[in-house]
N, CA, C and O atoms as CSV, one atom per row, in Angstrom:
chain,resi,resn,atom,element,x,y,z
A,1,UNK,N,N,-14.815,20.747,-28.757
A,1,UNK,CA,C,-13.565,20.532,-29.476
A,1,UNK,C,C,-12.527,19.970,-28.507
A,1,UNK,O,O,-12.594,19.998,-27.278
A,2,UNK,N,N,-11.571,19.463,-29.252
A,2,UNK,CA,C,-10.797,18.744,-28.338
A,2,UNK,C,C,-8.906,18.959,-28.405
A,2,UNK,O,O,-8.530,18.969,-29.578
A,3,UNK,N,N,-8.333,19.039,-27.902
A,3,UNK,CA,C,-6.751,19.188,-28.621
A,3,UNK,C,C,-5.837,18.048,-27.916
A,3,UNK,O,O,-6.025,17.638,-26.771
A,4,UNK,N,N,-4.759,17.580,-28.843
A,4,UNK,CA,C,-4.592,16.233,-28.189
A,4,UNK,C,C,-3.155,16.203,-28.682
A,4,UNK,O,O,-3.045,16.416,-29.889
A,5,UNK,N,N,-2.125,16.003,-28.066
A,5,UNK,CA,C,-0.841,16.228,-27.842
A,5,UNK,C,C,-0.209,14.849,-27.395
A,5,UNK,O,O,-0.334,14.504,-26.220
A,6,UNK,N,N,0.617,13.870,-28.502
A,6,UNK,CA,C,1.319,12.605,-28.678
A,6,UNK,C,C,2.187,12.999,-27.792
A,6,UNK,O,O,2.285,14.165,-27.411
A,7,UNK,N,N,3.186,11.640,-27.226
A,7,UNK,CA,C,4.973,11.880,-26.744
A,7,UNK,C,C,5.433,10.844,-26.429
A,7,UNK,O,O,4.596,10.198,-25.798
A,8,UNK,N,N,6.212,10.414,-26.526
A,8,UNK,CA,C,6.795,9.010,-25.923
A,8,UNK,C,C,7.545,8.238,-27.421
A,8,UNK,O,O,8.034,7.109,-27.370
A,9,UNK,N,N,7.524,8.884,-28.404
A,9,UNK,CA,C,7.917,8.239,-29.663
A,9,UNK,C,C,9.634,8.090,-29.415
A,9,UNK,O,O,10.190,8.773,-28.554
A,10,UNK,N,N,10.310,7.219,-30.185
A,10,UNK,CA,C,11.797,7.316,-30.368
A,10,UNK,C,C,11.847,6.473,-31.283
A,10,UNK,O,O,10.843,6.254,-31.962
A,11,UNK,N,N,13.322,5.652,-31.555
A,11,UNK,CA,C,14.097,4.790,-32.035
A,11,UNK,C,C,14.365,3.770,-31.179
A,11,UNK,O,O,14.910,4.092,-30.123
A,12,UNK,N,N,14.102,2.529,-31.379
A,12,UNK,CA,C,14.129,1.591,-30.415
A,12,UNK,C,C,14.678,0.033,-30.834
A,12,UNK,O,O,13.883,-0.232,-31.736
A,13,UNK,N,N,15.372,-0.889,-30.737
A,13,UNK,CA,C,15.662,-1.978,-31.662
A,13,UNK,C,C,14.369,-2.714,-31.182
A,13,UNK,O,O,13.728,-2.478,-30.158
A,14,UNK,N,N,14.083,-3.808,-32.296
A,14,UNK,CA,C,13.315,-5.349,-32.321
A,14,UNK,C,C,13.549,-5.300,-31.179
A,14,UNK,O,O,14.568,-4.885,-30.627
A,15,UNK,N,N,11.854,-6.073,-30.379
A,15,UNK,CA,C,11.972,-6.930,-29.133
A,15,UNK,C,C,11.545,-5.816,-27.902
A,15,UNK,O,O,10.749,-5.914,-26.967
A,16,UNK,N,N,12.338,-4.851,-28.291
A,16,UNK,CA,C,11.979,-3.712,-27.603
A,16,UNK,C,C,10.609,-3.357,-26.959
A,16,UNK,O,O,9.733,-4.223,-26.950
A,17,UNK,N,N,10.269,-1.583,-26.179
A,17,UNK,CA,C,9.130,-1.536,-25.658
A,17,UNK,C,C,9.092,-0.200,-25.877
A,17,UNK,O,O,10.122,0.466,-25.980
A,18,UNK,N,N,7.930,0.286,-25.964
A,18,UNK,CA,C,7.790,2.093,-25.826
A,18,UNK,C,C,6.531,2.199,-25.599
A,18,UNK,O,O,5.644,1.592,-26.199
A,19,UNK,N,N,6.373,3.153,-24.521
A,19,UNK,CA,C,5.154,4.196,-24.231
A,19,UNK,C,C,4.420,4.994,-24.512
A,19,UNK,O,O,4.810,6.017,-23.949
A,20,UNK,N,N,3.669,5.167,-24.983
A,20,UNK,CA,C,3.125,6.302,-26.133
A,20,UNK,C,C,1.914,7.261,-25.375
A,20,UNK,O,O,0.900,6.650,-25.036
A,21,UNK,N,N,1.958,8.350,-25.169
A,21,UNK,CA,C,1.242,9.305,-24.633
A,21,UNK,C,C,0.306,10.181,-25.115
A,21,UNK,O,O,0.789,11.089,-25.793
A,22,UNK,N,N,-1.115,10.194,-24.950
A,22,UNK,CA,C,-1.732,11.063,-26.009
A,22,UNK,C,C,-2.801,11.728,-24.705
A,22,UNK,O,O,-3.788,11.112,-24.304
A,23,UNK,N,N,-2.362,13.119,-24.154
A,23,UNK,CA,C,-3.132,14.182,-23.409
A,23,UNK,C,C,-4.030,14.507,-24.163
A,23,UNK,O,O,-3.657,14.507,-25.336
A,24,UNK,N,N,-5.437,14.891,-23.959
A,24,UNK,CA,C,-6.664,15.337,-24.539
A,24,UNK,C,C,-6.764,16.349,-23.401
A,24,UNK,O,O,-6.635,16.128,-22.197
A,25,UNK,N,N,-7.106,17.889,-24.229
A,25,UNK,CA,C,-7.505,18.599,-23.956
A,25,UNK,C,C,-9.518,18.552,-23.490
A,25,UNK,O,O,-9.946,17.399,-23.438
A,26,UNK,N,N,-10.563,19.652,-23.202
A,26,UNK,CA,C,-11.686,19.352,-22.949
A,26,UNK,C,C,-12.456,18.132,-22.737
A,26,UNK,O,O,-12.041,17.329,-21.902
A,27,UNK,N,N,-13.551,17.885,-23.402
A,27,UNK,CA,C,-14.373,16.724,-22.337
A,27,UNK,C,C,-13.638,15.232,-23.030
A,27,UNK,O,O,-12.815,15.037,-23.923
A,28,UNK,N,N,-14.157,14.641,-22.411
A,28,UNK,CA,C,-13.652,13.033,-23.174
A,28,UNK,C,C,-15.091,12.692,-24.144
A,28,UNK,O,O,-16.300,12.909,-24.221
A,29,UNK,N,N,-13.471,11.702,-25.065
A,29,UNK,CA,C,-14.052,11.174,-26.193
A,29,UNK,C,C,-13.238,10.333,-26.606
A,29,UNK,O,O,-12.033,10.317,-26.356
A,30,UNK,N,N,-14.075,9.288,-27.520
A,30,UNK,CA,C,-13.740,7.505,-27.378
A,30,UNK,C,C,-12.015,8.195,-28.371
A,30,UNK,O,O,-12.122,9.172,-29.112
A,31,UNK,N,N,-10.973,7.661,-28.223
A,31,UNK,CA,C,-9.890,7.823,-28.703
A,31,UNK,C,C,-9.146,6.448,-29.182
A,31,UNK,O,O,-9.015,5.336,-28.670
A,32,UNK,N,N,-8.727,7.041,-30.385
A,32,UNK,CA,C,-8.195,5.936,-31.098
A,32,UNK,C,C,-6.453,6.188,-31.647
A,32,UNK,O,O,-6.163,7.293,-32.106
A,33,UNK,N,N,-5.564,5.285,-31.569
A,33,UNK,CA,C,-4.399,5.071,-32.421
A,33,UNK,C,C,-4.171,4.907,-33.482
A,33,UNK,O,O,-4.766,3.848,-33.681
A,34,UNK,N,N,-3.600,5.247,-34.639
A,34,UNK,CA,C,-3.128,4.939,-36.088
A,34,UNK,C,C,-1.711,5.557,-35.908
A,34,UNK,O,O,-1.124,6.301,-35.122
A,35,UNK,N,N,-1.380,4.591,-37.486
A,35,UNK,CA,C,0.141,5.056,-37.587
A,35,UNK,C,C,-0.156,5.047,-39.139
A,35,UNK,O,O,-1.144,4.564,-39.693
A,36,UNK,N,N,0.768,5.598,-39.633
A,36,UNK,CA,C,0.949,5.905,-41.369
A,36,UNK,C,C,2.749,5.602,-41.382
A,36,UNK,O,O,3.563,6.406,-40.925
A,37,UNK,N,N,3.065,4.426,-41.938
A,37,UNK,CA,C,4.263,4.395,-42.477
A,37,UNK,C,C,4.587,4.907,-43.787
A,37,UNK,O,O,3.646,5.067,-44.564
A,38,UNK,N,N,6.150,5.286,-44.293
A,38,UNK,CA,C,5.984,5.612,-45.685
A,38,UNK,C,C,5.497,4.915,-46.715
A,38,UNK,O,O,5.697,3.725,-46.958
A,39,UNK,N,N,4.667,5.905,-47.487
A,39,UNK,CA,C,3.678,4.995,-48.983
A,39,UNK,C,C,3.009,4.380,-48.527
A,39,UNK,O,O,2.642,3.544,-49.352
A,40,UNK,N,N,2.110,4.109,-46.725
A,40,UNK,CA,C,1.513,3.342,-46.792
A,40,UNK,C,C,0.233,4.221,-46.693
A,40,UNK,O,O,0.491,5.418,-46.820
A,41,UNK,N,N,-0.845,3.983,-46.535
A,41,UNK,CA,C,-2.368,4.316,-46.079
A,41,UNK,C,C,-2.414,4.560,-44.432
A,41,UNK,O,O,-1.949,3.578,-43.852
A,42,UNK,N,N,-2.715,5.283,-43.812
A,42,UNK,CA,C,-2.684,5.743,-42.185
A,42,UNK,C,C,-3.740,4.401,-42.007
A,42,UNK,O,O,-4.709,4.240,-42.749
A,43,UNK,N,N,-3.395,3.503,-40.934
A,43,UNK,CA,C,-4.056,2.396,-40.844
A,43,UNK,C,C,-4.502,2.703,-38.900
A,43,UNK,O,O,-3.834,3.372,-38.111
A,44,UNK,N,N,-5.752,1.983,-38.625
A,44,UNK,CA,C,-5.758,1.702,-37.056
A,44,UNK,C,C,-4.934,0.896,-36.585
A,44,UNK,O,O,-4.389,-0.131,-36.989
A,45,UNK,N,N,-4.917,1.376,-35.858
A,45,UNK,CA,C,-3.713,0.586,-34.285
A,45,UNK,C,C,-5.068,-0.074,-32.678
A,45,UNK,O,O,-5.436,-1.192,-32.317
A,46,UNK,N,N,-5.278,0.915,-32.338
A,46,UNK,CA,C,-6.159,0.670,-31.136
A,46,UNK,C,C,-7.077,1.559,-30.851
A,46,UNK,O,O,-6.937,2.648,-31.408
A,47,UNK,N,N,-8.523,1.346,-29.725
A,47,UNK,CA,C,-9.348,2.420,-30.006
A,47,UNK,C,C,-9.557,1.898,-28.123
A,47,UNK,O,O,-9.334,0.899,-27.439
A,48,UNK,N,N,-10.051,3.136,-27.954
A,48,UNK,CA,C,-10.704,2.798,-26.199
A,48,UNK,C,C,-11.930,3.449,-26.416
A,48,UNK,O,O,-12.110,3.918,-27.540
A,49,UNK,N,N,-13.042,3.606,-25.342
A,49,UNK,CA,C,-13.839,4.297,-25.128
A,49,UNK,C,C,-13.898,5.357,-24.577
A,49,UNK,O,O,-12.692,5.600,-24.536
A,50,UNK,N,N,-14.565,6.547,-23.916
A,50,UNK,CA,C,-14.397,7.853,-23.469
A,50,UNK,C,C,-14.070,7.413,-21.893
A,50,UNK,O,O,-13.462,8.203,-21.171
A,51,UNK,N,N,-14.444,6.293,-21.466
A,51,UNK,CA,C,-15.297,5.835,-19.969
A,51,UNK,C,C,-13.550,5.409,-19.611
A,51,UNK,O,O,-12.908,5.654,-18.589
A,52,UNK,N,N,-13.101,4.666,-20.926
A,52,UNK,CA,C,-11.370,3.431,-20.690
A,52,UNK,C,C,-11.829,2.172,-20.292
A,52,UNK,O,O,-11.274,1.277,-19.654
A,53,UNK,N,N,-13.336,2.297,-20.960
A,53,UNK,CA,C,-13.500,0.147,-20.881
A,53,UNK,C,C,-13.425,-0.160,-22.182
A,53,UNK,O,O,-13.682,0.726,-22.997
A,54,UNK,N,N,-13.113,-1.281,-22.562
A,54,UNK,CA,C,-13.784,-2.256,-23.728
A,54,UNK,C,C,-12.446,-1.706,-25.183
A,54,UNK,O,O,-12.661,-1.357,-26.344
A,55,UNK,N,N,-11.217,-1.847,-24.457
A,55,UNK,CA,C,-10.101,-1.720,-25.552
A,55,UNK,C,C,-10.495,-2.761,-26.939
A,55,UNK,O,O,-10.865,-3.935,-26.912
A,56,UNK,N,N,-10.274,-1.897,-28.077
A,56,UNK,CA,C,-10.205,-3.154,-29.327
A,56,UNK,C,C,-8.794,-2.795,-29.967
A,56,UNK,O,O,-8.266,-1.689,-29.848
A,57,UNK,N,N,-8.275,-3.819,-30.628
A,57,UNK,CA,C,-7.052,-3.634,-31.698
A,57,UNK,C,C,-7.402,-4.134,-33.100
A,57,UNK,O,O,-8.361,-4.739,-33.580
A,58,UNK,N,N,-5.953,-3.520,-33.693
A,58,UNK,CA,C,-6.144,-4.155,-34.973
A,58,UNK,C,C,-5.241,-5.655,-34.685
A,58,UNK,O,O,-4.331,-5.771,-33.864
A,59,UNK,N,N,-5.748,-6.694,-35.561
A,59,UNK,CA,C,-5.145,-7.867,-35.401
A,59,UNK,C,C,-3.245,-7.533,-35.150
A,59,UNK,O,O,-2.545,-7.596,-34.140
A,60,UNK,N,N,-2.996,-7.251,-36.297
A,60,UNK,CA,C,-1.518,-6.973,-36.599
A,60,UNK,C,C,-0.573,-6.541,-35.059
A,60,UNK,O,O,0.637,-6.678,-34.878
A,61,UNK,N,N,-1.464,-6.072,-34.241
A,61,UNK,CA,C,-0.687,-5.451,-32.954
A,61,UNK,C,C,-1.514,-6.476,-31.821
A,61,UNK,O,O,-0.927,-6.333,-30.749
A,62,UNK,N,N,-2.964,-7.714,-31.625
A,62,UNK,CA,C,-2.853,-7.903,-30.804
A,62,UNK,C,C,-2.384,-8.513,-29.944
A,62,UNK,O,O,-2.166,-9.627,-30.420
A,63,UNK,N,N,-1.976,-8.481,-28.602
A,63,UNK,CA,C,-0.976,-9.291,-28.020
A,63,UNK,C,C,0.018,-8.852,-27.827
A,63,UNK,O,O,0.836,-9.385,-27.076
A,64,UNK,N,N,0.233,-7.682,-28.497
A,64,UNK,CA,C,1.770,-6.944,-28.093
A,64,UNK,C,C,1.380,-5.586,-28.135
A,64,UNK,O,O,2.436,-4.970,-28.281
A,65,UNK,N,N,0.355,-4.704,-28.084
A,65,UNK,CA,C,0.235,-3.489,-28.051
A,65,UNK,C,C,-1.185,-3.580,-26.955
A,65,UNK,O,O,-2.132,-4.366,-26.929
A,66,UNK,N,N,-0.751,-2.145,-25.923
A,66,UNK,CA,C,-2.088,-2.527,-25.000
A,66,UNK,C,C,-2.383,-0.765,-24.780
A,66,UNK,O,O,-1.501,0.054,-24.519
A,67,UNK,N,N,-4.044,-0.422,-24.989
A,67,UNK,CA,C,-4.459,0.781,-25.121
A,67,UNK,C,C,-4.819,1.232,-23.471
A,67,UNK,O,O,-4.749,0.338,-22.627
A,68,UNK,N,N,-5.069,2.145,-23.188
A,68,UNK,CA,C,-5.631,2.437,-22.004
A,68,UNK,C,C,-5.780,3.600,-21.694
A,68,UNK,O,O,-5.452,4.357,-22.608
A,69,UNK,N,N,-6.351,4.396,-20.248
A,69,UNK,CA,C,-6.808,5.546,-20.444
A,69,UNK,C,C,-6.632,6.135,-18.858
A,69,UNK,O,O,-7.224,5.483,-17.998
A,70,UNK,N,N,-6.310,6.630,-18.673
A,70,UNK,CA,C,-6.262,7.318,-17.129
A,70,UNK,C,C,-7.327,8.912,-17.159
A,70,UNK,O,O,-6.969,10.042,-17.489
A,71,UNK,N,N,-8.589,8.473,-16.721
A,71,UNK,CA,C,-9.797,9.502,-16.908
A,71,UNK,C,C,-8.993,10.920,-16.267
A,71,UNK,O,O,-8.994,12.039,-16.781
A,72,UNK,N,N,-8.377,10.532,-15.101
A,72,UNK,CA,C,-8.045,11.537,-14.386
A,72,UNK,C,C,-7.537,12.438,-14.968
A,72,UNK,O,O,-7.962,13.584,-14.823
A,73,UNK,N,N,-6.519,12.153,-15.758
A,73,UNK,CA,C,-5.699,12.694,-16.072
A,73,UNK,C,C,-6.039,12.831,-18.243
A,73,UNK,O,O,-5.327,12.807,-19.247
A,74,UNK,N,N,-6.964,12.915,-18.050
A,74,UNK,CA,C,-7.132,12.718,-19.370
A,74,UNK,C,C,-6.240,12.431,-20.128
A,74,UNK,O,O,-5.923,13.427,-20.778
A,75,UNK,N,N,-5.646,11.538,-20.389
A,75,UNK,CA,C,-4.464,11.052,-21.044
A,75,UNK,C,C,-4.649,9.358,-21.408
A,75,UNK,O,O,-4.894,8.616,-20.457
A,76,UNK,N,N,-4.554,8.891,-22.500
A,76,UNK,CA,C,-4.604,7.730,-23.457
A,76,UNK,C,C,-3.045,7.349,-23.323
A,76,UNK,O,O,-2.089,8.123,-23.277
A,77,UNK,N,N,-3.053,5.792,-23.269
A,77,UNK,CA,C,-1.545,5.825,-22.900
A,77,UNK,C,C,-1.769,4.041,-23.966
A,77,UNK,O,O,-2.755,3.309,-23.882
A,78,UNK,N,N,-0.362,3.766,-24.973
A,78,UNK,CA,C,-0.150,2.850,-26.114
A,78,UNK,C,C,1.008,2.158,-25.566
A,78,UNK,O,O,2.133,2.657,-25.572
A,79,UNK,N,N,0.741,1.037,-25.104
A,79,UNK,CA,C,2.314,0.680,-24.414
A,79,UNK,C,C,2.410,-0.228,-25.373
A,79,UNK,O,O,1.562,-1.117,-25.297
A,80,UNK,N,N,3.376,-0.321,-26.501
A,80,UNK,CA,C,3.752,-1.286,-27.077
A,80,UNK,C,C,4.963,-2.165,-26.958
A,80,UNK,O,O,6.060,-1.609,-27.009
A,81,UNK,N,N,4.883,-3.918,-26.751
A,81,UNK,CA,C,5.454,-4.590,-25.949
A,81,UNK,C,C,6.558,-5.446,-27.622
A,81,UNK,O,O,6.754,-4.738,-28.610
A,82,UNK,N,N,6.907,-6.411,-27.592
A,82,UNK,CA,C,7.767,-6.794,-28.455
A,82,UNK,C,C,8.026,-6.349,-30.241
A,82,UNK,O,O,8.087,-7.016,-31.274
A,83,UNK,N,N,8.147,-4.644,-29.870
A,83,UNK,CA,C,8.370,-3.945,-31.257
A,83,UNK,C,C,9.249,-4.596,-32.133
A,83,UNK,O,O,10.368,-5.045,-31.883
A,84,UNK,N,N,8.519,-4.598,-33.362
A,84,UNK,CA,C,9.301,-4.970,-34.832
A,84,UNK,C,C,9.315,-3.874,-35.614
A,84,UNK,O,O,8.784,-2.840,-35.209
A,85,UNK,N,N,9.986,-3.945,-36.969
A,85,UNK,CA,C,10.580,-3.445,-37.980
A,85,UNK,C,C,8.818,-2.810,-38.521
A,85,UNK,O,O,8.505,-1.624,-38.627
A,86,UNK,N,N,8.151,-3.704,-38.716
A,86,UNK,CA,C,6.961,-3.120,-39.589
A,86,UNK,C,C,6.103,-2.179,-38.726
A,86,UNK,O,O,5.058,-1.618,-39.054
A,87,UNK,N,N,6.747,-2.124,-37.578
A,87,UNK,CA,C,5.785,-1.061,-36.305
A,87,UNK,C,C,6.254,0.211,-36.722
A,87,UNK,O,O,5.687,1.075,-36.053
A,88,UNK,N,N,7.045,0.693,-37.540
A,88,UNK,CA,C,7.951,2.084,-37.991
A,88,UNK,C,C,6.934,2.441,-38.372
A,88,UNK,O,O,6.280,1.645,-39.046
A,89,UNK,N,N,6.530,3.440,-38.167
A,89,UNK,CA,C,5.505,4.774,-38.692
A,89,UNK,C,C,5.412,5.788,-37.823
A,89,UNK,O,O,5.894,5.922,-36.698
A,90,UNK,N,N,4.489,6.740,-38.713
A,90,UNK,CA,C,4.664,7.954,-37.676
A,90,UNK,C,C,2.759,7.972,-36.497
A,90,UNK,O,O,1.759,8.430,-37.050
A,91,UNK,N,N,2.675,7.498,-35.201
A,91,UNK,CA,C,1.532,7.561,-34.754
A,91,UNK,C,C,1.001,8.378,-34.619
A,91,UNK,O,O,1.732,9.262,-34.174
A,92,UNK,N,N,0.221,8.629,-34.720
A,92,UNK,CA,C,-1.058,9.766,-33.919
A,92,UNK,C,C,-2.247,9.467,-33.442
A,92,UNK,O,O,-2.936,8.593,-33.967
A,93,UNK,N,N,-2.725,10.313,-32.144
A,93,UNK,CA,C,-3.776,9.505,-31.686
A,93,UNK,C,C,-4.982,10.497,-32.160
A,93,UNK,O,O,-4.675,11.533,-32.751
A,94,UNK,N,N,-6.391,10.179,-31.898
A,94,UNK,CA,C,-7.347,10.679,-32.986
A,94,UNK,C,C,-8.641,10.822,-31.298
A,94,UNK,O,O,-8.629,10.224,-30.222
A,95,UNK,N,N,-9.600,11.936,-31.891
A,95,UNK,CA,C,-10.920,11.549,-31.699
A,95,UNK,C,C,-11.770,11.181,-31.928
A,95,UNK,O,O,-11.752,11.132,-33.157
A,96,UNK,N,N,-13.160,10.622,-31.411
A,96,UNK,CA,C,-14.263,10.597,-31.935
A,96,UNK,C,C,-15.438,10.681,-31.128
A,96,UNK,O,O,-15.588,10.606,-29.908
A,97,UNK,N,N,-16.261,10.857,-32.098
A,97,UNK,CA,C,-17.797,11.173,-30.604
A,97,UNK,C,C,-18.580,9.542,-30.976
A,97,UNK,O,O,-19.682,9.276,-30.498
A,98,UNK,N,N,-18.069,8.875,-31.588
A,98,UNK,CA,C,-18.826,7.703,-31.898
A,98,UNK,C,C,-17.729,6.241,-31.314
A,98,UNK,O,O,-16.539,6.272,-31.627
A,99,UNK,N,N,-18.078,5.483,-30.785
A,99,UNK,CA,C,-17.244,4.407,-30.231
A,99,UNK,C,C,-17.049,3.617,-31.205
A,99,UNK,O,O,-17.575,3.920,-32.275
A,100,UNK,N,N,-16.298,2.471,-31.125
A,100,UNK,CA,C,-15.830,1.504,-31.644
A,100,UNK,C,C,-15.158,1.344,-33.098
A,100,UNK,O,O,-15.172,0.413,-33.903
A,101,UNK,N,N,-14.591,2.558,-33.115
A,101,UNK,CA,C,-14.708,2.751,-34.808
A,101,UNK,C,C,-13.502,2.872,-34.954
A,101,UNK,O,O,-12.759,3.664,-34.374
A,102,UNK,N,N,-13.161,1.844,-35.989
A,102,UNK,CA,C,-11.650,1.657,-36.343
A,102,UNK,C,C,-11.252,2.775,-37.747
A,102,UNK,O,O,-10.128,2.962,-38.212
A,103,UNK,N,N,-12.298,3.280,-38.115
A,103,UNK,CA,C,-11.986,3.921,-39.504
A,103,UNK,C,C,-11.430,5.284,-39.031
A,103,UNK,O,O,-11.725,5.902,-38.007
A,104,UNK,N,N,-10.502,5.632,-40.075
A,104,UNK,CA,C,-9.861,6.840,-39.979
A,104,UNK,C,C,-11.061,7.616,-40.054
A,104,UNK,O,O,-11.403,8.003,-38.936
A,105,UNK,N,N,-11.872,8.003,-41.044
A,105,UNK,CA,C,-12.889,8.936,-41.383
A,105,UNK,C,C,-14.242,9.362,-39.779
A,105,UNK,O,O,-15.050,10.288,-39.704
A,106,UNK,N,N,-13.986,8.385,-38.903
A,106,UNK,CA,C,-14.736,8.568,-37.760
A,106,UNK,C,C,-14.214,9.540,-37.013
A,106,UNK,O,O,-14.852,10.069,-36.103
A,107,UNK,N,N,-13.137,9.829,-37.293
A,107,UNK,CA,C,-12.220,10.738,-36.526
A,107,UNK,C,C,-12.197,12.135,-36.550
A,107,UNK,O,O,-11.637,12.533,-37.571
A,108,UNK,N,N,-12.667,13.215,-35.673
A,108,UNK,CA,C,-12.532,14.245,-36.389
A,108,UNK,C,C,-11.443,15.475,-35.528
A,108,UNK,O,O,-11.251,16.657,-35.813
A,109,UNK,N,N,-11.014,14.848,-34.686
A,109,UNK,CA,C,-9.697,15.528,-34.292
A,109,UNK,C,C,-8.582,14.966,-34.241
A,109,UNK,O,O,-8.579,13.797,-33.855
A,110,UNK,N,N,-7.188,15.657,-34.637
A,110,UNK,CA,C,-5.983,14.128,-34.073
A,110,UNK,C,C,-5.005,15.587,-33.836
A,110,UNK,O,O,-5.102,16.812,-33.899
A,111,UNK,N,N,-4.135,14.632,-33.560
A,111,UNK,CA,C,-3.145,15.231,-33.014
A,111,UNK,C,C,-2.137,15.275,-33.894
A,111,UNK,O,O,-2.240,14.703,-34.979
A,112,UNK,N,N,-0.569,16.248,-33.390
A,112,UNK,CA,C,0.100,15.962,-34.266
A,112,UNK,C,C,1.178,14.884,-35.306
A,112,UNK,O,O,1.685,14.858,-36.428
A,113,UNK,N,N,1.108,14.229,-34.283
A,113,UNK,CA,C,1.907,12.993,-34.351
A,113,UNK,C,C,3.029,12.478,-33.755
A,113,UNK,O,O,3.622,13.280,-33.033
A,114,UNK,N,N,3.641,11.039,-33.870
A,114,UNK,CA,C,5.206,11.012,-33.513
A,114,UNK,C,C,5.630,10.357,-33.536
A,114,UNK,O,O,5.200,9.485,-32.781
A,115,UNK,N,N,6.869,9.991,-34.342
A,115,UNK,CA,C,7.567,9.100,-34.995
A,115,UNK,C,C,7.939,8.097,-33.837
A,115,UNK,O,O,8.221,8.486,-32.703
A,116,UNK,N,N,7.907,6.261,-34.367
A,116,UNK,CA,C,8.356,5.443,-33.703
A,116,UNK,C,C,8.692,5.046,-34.873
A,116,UNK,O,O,8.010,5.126,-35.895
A,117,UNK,N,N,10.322,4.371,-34.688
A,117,UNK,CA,C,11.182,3.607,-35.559
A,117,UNK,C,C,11.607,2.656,-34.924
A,117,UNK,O,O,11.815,2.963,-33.750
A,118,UNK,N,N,11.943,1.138,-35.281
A,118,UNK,CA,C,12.011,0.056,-34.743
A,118,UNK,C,C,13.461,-0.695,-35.887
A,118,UNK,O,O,13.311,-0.966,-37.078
A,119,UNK,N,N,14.184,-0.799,-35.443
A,119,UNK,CA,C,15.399,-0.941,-36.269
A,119,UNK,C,C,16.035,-2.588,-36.143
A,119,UNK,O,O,16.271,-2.896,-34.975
A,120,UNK,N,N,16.278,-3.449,-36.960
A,120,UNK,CA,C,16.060,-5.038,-36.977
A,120,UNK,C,C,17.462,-5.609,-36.091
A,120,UNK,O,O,17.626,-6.815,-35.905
């Protein structure tokens, strides 16, 4: 089992940048990003592997959102680079024992979450 603890969320204008932090408790496992804005469907953001090779995104963020992983420190880190208005949701980062998998349903631990708002 795994426990996994977000931080780095705020309020930030367009253009902007924020850091996003997701500590994993016990062994590693491939970890992934989503966000759920209001009324929308919790969608993927980014996924790494357990190892921190072979980052994938969802189109919508690539080029401006970059995933990564510091083994040491077991910690997943979301640096997102020229934030917009449609980046507002609340993130959370997720587990899985299976790689590459963008689907929510692969996931079977997440964390609690944490609001990023991006204001025009």
């Amino acid at each position: 089992q795994v426990h996994l603890v977000e931080s780095g969320g705020g309020l930030v204008q367009a253009g902007d940048s924020l850091r996003l932090s997701c500590v994993a408790s016990g062994r590693a496992y491939h970890v992934g990003w989503f966000r759920q804005a209001p009324d929308k469907e919790r969608e993927f953001v980014a996924g790494i592997t357990s190892t921190g090779s072979q980052p994938f995104y969802a189109d919508s963020v690539k080029g401006r959102f970059t995933i990564s992983r510091d083994t040491a420190k077991n910690t997943i880190y979301l640096q997102m680079d020229s934030l917009k208005p449609d980046d507002t949701a609340m993130y959370s980062c997720a587990a899985s024992e299976v790689a590459w998998k963008n689907n929510r349903h692969h996931y079977d631990y997440w964390g609690q979450g944490i609001q990023v708002t991006v204001s025009a």
